[in-house]
Kinemage of the C-alpha trace (Angstrom):
@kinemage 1
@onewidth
@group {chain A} dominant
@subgroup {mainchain}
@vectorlist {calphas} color= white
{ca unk a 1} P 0.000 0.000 0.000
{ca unk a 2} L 1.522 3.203 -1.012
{ca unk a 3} L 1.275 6.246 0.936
{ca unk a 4} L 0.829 9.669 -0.237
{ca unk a 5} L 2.124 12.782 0.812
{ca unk a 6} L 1.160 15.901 -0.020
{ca unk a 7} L 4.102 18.451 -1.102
{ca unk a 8} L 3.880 21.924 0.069
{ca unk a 9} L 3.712 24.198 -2.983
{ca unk a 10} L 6.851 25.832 -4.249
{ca unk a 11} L 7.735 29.528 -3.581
{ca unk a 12} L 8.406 31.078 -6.688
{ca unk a 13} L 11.839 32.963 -6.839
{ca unk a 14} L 12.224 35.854 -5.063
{ca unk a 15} L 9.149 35.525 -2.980
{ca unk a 16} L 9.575 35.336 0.922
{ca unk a 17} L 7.317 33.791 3.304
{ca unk a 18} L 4.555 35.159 5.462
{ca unk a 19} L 6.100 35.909 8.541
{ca unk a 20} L 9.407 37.071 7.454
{ca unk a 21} L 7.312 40.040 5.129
{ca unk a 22} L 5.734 40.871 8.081
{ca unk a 23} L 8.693 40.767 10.034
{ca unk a 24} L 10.696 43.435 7.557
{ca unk a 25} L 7.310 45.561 7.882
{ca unk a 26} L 7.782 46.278 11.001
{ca unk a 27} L 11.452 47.542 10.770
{ca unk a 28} L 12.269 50.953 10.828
{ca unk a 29} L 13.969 52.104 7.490
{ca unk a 30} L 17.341 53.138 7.598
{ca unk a 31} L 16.916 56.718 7.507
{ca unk a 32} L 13.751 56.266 10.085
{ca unk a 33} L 15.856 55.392 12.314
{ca unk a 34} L 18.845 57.677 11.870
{ca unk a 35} L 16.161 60.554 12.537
{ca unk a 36} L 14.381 58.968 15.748
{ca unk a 37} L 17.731 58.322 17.327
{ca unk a 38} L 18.699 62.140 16.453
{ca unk a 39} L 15.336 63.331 17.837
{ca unk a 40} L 16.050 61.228 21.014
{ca unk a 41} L 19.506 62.714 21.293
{ca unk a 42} L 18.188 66.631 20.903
{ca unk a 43} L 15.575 65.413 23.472
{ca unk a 44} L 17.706 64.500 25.827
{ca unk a 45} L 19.801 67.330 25.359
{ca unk a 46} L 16.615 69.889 25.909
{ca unk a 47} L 15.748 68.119 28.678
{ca unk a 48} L 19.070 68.356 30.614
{ca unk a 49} L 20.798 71.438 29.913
{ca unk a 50} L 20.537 74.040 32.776
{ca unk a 51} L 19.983 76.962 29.867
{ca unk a 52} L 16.518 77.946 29.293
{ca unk a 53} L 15.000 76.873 25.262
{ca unk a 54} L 11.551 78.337 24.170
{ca unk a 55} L 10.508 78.452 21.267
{ca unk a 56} L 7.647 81.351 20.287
{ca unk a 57} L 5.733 82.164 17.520
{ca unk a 58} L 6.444 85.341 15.679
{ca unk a 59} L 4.669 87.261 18.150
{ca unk a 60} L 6.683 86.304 21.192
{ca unk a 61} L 3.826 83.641 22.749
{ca unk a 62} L 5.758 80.694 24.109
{ca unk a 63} L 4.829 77.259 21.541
{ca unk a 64} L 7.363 75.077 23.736
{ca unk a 65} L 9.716 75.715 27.215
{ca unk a 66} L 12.392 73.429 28.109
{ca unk a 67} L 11.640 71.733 31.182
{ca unk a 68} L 14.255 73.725 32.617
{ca unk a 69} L 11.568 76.909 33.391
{ca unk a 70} L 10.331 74.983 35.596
{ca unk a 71} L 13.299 76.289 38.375
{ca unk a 72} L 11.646 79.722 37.040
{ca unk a 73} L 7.959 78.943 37.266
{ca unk a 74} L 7.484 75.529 38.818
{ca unk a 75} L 4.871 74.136 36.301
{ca unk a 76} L 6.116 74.754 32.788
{ca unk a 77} L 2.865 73.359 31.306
{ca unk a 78} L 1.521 77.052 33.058
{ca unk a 79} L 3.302 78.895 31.071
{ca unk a 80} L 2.300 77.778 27.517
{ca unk a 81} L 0.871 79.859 24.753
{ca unk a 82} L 1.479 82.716 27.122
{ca unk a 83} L 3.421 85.954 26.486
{ca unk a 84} L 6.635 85.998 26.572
{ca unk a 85} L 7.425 90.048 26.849
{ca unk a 86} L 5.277 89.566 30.200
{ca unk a 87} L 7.827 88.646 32.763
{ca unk a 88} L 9.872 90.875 31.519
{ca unk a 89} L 10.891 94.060 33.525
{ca unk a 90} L 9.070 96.700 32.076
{ca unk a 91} L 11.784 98.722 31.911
{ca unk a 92} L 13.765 96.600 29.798
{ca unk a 93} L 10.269 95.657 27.639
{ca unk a 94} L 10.413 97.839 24.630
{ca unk a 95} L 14.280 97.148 24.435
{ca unk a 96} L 13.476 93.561 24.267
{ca unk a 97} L 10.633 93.955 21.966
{ca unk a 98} L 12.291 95.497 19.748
{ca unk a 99} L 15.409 93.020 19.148
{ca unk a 100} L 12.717 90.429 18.729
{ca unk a 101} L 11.116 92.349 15.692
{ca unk a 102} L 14.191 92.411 14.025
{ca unk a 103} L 15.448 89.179 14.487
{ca unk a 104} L 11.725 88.198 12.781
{ca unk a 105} L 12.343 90.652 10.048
{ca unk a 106} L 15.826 90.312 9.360
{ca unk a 107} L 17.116 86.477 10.694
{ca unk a 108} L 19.599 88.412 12.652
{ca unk a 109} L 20.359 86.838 16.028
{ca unk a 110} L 20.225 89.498 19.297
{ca unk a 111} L 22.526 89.219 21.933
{ca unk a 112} L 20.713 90.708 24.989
{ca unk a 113} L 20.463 91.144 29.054
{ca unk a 114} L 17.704 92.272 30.844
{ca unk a 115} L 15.495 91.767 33.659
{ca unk a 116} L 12.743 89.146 34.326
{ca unk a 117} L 10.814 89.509 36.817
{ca unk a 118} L 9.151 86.055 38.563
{ca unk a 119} L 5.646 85.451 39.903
{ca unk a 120} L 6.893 85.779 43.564
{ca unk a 121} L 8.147 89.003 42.936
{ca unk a 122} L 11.888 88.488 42.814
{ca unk a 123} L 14.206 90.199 39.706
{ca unk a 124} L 16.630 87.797 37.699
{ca unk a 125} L 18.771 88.717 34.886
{ca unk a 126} L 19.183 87.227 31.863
{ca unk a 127} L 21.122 86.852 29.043
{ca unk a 128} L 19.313 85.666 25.728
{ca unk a 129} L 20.132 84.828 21.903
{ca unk a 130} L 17.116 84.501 19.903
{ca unk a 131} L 17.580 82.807 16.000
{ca unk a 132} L 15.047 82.940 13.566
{ca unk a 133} L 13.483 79.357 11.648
{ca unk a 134} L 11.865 79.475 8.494
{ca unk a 135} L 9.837 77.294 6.511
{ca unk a 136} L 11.010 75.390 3.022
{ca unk a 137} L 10.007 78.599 1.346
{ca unk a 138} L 11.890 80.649 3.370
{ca unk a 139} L 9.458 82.545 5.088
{ca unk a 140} L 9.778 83.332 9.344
{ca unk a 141} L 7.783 80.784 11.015
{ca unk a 142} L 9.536 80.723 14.550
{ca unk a 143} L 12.361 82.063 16.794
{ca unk a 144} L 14.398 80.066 19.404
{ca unk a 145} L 15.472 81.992 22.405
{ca unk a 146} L 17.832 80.179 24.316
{ca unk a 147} L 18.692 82.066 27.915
{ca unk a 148} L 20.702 81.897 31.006
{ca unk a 149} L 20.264 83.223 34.256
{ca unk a 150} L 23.476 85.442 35.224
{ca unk a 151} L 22.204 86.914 38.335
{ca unk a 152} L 24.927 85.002 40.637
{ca unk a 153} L 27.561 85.778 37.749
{ca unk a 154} L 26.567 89.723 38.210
{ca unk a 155} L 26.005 89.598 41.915
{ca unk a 156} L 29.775 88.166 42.133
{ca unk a 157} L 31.010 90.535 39.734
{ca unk a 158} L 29.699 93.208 41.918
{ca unk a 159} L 31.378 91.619 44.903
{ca unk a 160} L 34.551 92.192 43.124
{ca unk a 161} L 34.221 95.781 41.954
{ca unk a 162} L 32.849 96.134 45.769
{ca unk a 163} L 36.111 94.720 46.821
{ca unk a 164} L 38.498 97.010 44.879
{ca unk a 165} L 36.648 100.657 44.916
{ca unk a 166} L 34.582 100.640 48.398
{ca unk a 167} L 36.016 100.500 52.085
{ca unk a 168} L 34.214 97.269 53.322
{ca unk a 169} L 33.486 98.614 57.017
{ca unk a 170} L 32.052 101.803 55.928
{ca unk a 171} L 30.861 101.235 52.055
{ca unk a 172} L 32.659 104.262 51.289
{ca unk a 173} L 34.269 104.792 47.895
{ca unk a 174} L 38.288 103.888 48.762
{ca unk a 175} L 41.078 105.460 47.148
{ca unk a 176} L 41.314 104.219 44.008
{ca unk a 177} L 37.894 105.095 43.343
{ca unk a 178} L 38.490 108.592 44.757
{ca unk a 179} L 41.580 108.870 42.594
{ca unk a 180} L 39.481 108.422 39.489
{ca unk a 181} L 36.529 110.405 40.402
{ca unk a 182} L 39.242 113.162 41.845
{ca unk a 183} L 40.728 113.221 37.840
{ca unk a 184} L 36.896 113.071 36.172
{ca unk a 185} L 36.123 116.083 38.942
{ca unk a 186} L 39.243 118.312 37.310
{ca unk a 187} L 38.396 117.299 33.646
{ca unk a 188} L 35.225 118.412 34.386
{ca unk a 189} L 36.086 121.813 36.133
{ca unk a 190} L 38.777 122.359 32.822
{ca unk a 191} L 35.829 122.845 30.609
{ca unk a 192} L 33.094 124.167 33.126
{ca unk a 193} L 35.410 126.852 34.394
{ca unk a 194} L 33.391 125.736 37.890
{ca unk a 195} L 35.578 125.337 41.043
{ca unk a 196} L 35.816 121.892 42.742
{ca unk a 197} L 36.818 121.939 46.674
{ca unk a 198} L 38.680 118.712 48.468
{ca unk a 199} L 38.478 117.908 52.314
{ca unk a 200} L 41.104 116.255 54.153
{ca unk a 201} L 39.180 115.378 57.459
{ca unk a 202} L 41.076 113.188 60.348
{ca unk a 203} L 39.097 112.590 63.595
{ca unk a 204} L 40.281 114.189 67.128
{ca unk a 205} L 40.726 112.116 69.607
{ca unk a 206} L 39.928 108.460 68.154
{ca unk a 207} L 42.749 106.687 69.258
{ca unk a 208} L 41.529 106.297 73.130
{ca unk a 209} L 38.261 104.692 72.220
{ca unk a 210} L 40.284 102.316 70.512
{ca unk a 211} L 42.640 102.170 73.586
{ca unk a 212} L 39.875 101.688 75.839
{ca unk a 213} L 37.352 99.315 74.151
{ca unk a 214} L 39.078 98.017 71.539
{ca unk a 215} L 38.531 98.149 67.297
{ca unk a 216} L 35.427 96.780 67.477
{ca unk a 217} L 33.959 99.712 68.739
{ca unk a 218} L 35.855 101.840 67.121
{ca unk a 219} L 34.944 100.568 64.180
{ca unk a 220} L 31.357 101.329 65.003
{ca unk a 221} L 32.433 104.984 65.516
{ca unk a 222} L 33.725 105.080 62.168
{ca unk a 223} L 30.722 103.454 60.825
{ca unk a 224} L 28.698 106.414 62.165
{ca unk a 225} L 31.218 109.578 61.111
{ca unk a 226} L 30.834 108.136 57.696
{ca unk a 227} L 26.927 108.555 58.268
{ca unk a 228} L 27.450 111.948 59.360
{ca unk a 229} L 29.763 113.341 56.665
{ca unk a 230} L 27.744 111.868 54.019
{ca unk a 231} L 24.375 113.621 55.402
{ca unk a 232} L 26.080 116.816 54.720
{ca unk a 233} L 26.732 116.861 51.170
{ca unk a 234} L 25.128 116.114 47.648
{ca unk a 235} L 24.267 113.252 46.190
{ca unk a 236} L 26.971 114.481 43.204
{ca unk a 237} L 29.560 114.702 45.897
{ca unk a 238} L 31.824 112.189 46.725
{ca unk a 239} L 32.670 111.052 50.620
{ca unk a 240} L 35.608 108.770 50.466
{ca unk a 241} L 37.516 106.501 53.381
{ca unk a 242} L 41.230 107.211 52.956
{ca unk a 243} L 42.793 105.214 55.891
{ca unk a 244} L 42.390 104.859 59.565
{ca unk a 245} L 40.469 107.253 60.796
{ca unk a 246} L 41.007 109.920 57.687
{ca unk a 247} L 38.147 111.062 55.235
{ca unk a 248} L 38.058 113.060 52.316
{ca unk a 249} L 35.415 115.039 50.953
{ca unk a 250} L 35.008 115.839 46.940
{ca unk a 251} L 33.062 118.654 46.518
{ca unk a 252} L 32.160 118.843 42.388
{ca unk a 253} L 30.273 122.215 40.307
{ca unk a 254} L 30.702 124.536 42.474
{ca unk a 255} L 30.985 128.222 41.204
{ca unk a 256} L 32.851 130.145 38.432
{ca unk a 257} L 33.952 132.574 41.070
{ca unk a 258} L 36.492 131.759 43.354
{ca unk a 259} L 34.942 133.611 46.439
{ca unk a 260} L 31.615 132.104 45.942
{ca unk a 261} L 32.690 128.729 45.609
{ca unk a 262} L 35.781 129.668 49.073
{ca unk a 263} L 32.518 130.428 50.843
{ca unk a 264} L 29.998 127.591 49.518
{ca unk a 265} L 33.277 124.898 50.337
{ca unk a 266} L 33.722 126.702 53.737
{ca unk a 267} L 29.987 126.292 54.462
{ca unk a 268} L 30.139 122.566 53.817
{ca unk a 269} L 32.837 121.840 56.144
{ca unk a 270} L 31.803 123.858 59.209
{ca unk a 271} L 28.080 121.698 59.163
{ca unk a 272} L 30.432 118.681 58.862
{ca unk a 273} L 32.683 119.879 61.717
{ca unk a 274} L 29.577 120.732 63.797
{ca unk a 275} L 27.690 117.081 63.247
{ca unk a 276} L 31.589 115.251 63.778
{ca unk a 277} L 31.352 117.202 67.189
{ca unk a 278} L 28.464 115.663 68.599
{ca unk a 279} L 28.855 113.036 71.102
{ca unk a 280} L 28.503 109.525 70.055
{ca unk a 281} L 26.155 106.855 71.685
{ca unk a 282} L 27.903 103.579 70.785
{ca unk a 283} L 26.192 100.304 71.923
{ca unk a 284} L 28.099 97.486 72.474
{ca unk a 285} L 28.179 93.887 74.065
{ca unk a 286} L 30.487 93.711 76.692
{ca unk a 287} L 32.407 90.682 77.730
{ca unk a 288} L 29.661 90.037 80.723
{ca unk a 289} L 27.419 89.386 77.019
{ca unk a 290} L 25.310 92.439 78.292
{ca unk a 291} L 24.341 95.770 76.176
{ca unk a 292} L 26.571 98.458 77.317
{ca unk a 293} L 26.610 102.119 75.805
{ca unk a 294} L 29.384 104.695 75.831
{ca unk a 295} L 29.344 108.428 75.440
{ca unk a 296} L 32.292 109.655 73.263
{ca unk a 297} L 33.146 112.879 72.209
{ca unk a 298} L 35.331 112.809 69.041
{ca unk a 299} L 35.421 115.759 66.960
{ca unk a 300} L 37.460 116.379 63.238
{ca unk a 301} L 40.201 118.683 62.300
{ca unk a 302} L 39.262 119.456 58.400
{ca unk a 303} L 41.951 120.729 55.548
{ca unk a 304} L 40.259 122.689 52.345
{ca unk a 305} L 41.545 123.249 49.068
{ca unk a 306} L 40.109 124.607 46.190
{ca unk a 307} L 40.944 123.696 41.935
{ca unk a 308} L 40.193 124.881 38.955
{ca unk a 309} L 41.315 124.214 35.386
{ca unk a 310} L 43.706 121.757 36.060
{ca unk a 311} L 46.171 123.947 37.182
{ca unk a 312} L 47.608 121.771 39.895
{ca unk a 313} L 47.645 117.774 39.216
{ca unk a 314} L 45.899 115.646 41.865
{ca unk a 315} L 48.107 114.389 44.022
{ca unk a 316} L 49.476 117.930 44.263
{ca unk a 317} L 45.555 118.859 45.539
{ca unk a 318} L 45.607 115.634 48.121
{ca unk a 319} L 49.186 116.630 49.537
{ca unk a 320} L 47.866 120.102 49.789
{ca unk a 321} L 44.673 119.473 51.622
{ca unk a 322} L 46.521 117.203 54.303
{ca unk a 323} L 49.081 119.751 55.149
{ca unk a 324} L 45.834 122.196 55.727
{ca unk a 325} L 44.323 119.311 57.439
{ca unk a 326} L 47.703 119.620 59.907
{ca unk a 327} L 47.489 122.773 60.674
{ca unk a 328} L 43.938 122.529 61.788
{ca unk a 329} L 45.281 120.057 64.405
{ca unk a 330} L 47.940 122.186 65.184
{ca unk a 331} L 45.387 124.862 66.145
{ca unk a 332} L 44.204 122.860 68.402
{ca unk a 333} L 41.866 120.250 66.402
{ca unk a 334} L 38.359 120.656 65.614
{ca unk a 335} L 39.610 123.397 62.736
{ca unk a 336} L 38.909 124.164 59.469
{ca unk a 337} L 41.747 125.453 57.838
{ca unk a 338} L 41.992 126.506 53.918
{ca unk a 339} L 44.856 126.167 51.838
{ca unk a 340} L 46.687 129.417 50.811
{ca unk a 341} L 49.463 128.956 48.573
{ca unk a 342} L 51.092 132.018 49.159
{ca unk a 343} L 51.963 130.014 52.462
{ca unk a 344} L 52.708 126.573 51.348
């Protein structure tokens, strides 16, 4: 008895079975898969970078925020298809504004800081470069703002210029800074024709407080003459620290007439003299960790000298106001005494 079998039908050539077609189906082309691995790379790259990507329409509402807004405004999802120019200082709006514009009419980038201002209140700054996309005809169809927040960069570049031009105890302009706003004072009496005045003050009797109670609350003393002095002149005046317990007092503008400008300098340093003279009520804590206060009287002995034109250089006007300054002390201290340089 013979057996049949039945024989599978033959595949013609070149055709591939069922499950292996479906199989290739499934596979990403080549150049689908190039593109989803790049789209996974620039995702995770938007989602880690500590700069701030949004991407706006050409009127400046936000279309996407990287999630890194969210250390600006907690849910980022909050902030979407809102306006952009709105957390923006208004100050700095129009500036802003208008660097947008013309990166949407031209394609050229901006390189700007400014101010944003965050729903609790508190002012960052921020430094943004905005690039324009088009579409395949060319026309604008988005821009890309990428930002950073630079507040802590500014904040410790402001430390530093701190650091160099201001006296740390009192917040006084040092002398560096009073060296260059000494030279900008002269350049500017040269073509005003105005007078400009400099005070050499240095305190009577400081040294015994120090003595006494130490530099701590000495140091508070000083703290308060700097008050003082500063209460007693314009805002476009300049009250510097020089050293110890020496001042100096830049008096800009004054007059075009020597005697008017003698008497308006003269003026300035007798209210300073009087409000140095008052006693001082410093309050300390003692070593018993108890609130003491002390009454000391501690008055000024003041040097004047008077420019104009740039006839003298400024280190010539310094020197000159000290050795006034001296002979106030030698008078007896708590003296004004003006330089005359028919006397040296």
């Amino acid at each position: 008895m013979r057996v049949m079998t039945k024989t599978p039908p033959r595949q013609s050539k070149g055709q591939k079975p069922l499950a292996k077609a479906k199989a290739a189906k499934d596979l990403p082309r080549p150049g689908e898969e190039a593109t989803s691995r790049q789209e996974e790379f620039f995702r995770l790259i938007v989602e880690n970078v500590d700069d701030f990507l949004a991407v706006l329409d050409l009127k400046g509402r936000r279309l996407f925020n990287s999630p890194s807004y969210a250390k600006l405004f907690g849910d980022v999802e909050s902030i979407k298809n809102t306006d952009s120019f709105a957390d923006i200082h208004p100050d700095d709006q129009d500036r802003v504004k208008h660097a947008f514009r013309e990166t949407v009419r031209t394609g050229r980038s901006h390189r700007l800081t400014f101010r944003f201002v965050l729903p609790d209140g508190s002012v960052h700054f921020m430094e943004s470069c905005g690039d324009l996309i088009r579409d395949s005809q060319g026309q604008p169809l988005r821009v890309v703002v990428v930002s950073r927040d630079i507040t802590e960069r500014l904040k410790a570049e402001d430390d530093i210029r701190n650091l160099a031009f201001y006296d740390t105890l009192t917040q006084l302009p040092n002398r560096r800074l009073l060296s260059d706003r000494l030279d900008h004072a002269m350049a500017t009496s040269k073509r005003s024709r105005k007078y400009g005045a400099l005070m050499f003050l240095d305190l009577d009797n400081f040294k015994p407080l120090n003595d006494t109670y130490g530099h701590s609350l000495g140091d508070i003393l000083l703290m308060e003459v700097a008050r003082r002095i500063t209460s007693c002149v314009r805002e476009m005046d300049t009250v510097a620290r020089f050293g110890g317990d020496e001042f100096v007092v830049l008096l800009t503008e004054l007059d075009t007439n020597k005697e008017q400008s003698t008497l308006q300098s003269i003026n300035v340093a007798e209210k300073i003299r009087t409000i140095l003279a008052e006693p001082y009520e410093l309050k300390f804590r003692s070593k018993r960790k108890v609130e003491e206060m002390v009454v000391h009287h501690c008055s000024a002995s003041i040097g004047v000298v008077l420019f104009v034109d740039h006839k003298a250089s400024s280190e010539d006007i310094l020197k000159w106001a000290d050795m006034s300054m001296y002979r106030a002390k030698e008078a007896g201290s708590n003296q004004i005494r003006l330089y005359d340089p028919k006397s040296g």
